[in-house]
One Martini backbone bead per residue (centre of mass of N, CA, C, O) as a GRO file, in nm:
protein
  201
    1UNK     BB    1  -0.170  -0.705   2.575
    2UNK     BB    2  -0.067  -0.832   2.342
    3UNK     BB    3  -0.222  -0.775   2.134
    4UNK     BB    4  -0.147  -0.472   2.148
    5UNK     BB    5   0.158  -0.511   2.086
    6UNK     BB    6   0.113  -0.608   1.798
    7UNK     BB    7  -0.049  -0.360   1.683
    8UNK     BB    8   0.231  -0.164   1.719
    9UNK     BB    9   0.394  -0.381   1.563
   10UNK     BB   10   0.213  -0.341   1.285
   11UNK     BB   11   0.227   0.008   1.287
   12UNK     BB   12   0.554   0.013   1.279
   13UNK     BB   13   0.562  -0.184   0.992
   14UNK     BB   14   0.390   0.022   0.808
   15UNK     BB   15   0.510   0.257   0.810
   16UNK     BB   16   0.788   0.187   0.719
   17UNK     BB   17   0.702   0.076   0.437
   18UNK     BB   18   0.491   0.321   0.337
   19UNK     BB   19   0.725   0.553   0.434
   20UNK     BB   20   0.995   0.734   0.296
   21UNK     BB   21   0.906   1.026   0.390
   22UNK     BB   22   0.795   1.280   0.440
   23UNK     BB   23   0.496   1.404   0.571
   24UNK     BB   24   0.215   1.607   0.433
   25UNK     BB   25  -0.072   1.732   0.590
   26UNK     BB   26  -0.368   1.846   0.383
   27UNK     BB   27  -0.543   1.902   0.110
   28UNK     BB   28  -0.368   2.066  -0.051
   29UNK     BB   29  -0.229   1.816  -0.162
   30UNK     BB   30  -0.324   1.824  -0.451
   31UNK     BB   31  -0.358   1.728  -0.776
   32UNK     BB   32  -0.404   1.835  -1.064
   33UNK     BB   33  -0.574   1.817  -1.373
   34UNK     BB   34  -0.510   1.561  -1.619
   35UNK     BB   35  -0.705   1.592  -1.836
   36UNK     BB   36  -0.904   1.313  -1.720
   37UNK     BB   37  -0.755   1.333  -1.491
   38UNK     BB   38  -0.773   1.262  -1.197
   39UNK     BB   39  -0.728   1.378  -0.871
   40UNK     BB   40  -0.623   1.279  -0.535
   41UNK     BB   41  -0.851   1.387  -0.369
   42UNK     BB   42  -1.064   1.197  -0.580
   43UNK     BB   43  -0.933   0.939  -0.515
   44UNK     BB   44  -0.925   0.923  -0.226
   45UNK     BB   45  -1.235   0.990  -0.222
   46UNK     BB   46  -1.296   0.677  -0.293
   47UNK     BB   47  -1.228   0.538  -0.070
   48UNK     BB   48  -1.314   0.331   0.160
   49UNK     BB   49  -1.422   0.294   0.485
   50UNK     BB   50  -1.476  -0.001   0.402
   51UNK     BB   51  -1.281  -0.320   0.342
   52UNK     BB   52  -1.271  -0.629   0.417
   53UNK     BB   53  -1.257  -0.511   0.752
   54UNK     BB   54  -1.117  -0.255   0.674
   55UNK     BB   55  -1.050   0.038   0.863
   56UNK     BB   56  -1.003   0.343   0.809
   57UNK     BB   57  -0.776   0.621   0.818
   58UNK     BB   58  -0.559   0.756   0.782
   59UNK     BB   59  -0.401   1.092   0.583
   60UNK     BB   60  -0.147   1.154   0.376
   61UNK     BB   61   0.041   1.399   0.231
   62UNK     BB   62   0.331   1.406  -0.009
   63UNK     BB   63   0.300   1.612  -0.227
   64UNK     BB   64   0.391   1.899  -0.171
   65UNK     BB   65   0.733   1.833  -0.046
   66UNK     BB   66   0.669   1.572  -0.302
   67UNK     BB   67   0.648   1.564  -0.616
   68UNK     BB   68   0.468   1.240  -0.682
   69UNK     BB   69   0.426   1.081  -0.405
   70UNK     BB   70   0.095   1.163  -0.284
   71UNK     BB   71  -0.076   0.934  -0.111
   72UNK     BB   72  -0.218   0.801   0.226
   73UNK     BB   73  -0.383   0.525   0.333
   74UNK     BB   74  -0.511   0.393   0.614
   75UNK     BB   75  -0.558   0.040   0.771
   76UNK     BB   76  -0.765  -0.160   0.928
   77UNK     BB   77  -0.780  -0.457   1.102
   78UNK     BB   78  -0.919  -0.664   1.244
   79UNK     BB   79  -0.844  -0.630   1.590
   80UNK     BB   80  -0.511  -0.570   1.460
   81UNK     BB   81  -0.435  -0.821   1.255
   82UNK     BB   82  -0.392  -0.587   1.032
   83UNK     BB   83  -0.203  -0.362   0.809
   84UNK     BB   84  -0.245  -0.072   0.630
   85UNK     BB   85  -0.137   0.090   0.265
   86UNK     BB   86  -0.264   0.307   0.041
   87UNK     BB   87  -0.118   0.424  -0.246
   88UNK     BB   88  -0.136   0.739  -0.445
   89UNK     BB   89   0.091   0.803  -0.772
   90UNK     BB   90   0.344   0.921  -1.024
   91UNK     BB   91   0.628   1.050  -1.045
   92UNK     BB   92   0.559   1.252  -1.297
   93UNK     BB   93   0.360   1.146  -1.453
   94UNK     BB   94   0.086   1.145  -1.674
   95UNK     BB   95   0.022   0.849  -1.745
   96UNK     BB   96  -0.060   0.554  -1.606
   97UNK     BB   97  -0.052   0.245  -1.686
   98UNK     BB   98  -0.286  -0.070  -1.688
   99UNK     BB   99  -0.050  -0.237  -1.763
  100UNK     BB  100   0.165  -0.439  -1.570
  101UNK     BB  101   0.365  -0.483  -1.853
  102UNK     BB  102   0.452  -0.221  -1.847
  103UNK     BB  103   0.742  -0.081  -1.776
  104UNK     BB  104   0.624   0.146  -1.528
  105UNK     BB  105   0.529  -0.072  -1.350
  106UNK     BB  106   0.746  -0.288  -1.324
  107UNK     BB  107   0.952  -0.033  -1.214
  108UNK     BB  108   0.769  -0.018  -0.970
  109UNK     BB  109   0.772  -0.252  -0.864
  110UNK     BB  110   1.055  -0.343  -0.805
  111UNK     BB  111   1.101  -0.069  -0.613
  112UNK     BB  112   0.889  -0.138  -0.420
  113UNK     BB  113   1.048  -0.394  -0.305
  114UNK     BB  114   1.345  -0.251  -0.292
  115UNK     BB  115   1.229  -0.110  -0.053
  116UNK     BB  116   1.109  -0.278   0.171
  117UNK     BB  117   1.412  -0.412   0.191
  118UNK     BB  118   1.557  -0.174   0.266
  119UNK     BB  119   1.413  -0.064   0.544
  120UNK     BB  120   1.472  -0.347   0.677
  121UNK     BB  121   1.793  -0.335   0.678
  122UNK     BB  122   1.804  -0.048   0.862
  123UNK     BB  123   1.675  -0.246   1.089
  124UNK     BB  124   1.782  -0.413   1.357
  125UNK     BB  125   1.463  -0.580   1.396
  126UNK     BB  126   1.463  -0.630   1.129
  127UNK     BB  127   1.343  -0.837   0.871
  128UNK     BB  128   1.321  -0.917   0.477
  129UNK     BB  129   1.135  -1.130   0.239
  130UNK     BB  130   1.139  -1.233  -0.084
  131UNK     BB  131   0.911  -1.537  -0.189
  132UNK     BB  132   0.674  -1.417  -0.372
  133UNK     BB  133   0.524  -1.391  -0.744
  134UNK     BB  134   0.229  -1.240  -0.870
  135UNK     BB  135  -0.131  -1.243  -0.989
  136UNK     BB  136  -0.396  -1.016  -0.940
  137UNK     BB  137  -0.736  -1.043  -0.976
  138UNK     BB  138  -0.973  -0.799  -1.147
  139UNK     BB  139  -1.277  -0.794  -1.190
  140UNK     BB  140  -1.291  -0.644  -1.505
  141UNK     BB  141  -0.977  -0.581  -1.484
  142UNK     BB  142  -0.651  -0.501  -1.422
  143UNK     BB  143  -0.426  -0.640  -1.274
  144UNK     BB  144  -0.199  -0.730  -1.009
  145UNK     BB  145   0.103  -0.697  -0.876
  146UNK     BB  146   0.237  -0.947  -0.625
  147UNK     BB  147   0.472  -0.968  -0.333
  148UNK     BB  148   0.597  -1.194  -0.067
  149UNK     BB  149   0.721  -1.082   0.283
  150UNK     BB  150   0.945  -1.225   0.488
  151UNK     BB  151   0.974  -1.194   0.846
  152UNK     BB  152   1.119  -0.957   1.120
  153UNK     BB  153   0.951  -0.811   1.431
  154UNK     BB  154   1.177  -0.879   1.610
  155UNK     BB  155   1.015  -1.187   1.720
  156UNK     BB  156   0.808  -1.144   1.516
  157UNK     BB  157   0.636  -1.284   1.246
  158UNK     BB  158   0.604  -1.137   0.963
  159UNK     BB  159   0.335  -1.069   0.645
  160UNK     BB  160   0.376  -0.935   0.341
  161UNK     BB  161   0.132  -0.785   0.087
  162UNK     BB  162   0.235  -0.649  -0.227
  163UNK     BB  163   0.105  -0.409  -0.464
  164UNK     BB  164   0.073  -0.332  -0.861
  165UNK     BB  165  -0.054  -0.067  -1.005
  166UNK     BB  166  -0.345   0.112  -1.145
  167UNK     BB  167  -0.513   0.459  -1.116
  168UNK     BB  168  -0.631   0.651  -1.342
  169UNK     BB  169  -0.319   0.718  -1.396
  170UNK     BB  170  -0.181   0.580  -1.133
  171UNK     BB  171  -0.039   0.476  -0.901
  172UNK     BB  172  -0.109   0.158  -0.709
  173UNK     BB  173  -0.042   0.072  -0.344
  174UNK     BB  174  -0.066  -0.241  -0.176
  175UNK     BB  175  -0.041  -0.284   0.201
  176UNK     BB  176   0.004  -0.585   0.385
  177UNK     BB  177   0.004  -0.658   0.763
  178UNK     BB  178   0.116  -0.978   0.955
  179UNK     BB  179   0.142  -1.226   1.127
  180UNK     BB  180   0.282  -1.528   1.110
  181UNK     BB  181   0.102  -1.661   1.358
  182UNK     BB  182  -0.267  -1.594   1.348
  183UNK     BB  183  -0.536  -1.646   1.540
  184UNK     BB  184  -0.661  -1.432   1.310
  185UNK     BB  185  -0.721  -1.487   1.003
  186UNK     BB  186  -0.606  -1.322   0.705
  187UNK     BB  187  -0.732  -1.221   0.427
  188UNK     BB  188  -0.641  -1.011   0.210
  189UNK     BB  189  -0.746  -1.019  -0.131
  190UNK     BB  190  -1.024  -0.854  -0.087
  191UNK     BB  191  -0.909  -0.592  -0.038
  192UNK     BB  192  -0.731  -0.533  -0.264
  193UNK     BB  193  -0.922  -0.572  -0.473
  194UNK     BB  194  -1.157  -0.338  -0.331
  195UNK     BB  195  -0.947  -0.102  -0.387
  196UNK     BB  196  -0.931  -0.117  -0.670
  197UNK     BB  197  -1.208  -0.060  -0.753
  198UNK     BB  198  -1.263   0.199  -0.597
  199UNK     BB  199  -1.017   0.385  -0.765
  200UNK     BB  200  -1.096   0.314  -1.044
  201UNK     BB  201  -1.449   0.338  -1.051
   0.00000   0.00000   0.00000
């Protein structure tokens, strides 16, 4: 019973984390083709049913009712031990460098940490804070910029994983969360590397 209370508060604390708008759902909801740039529905059928035990689920779309904003694929951790969110996303960009030092990227990282601590702001069970910032390996590619968000979902010690790089010329936002307290841990990190690889193809 524990595990299951824990498992649906680490699933409304990744809802709230990755989604900041209302969603509308399927596929109508992708983006035409701009130069060589993949649509977002060839994006996401990229990624993969399971990459390092998590497991895909839901895909949400938030083009069609908010363009720019792309679409969002949920990932269960091993027993509900962690929940992810990757979106793909471009903000009406034409096409997103890979370099995660360009503007554009830096930009959207520290926006991306800054909508995540302020939705925990927002609600009274929540606390979140950022606590450290570094650069994500991703072998033969770009790297990922990442910081490590630790706080409270209600009395639980919860801690995210954010990531922010480029796949395809579109924003890659790859976020786990899981207790701060873990019976089983995981390791975020060969996930976030695997959904990178698979999303640039």
């Amino acid at each position: 019973m524990r595990g299951r209370r824990l498992g649906l508060a680490l699933l409304g604390l990744a809802g709230l984390l990755g989604a900041c708008t209302e969603a509308d759902q399927g596929p109508g909801a992708q983006t035409g083709r701009i130069g060589t740039r993949p649509t977002l529905e060839e994006l996401a059928g990229r990624l993969p049913a399971e990459s390092a035990s998590f497991v895909r689920g839901d895909t949400v779309w938030h083009e069609r009712e908010r363009p720019g904003l792309g679409v969002a694929v949920d990932y269960a951790g091993p027993a509900r031990s962690a929940v992810a969110t990757v979106s793909l996303y471009d903000r009406g960009q034409a096409a997103v460098p890979q370099d995660i030092g360009a503007p554009a990227v830096q930009a959207e990282f520290t926006r991306a940490v800054e909508e995540a601590l302020a939705m925990a702001d927002r609600r009274t069970s929540q606390t979140m804070a950022a606590t450290e910032r570094s650069e994500l390996a991703v072998p033969g590619q770009a790297p990922l910029q990442c910081a490590r968000l630790q706080g409270t979902y209600g009395r639980q010690p919860v801690q995210t994983l954010l990531c922010v790089g480029a796949a395809a010329g579109h924003f890659l936002k790859v976020q786990v969360t899981s207790p701060g307290r873990q019976v089983r841990p995981v390791d975020p990190m060969p996930f976030v590397v695997g959904i990178a690889q698979a999303a640039r193809g």
